[in-house]
C-alpha positions, 0 to 999 in steps of 0.5 A: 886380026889388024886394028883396022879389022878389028874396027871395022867388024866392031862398027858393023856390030854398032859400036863406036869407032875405036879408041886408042888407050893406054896405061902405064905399069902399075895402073889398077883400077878397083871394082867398077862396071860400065853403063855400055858394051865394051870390046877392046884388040890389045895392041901392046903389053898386057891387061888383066881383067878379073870377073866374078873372081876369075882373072884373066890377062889378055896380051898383045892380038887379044880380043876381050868382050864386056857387057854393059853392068859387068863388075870388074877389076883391071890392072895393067902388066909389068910394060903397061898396056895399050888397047883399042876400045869400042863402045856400044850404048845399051838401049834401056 
C-alpha cells in the first residue's frame, strides 16, 4: 500500500489526515494509552509496540491498529522509525 493509499482508505473510514512522524534510535516511550483510534503505514525503519505483553515490531509497508484506551509501550529500531499517523476521535 502507498502512503497515498494508506490515506485515503483511512479518510474514508473518519480518521484524521495522515501525519508524518519520526523518532530517532533509542526512542522509548514507557506504558500510555490513547483517548483516540490510532492506525499508522511504517514508512522507514522499525517500531515495536508491546500490548498485553506481547511485542510486536512492525517495519517499513507495515500497517498497525490501536484502538482508543489500549496500553502500550513503543520503542523505535536501531535506524529509528518514521510512520504516517491517523486519528480517529471516540465519540463517548
Amino acid at each position: 500500500m502507498t502512503p497515498e493509499e494508506f490515506a485515503t482508505a483511512l479518510q474514508a473510514e473518519g480518521y484524521s489526515p495522515a501525519t508524518p512522524i519520526e523518532r530517532p534510535a533509542g526512542y522509548s516511550l514507557g506504558d500510555h494509552q490513547h483517548p483516540f483510534d490510532a492506525c499508522a503505514l511504517i514508512t522507514a525503519g522499525e517500531i515495536t509496540l508491546t500490548v498485553d505483553g506481547q511485542s510486536r515490531t512492525y517495519a517499513a509497508g507495515d500497517i498497525f491498529r490501536l484502538p482508543a484506551g489500549t496500553e502500550h509501550l513503543e520503542h523505535a529500531g536501531p535506524e529509528g522509525v518514521a510512520y504516517l499517523s491517523c486519528r480517529r476521535q471516540v465519540l463517548a
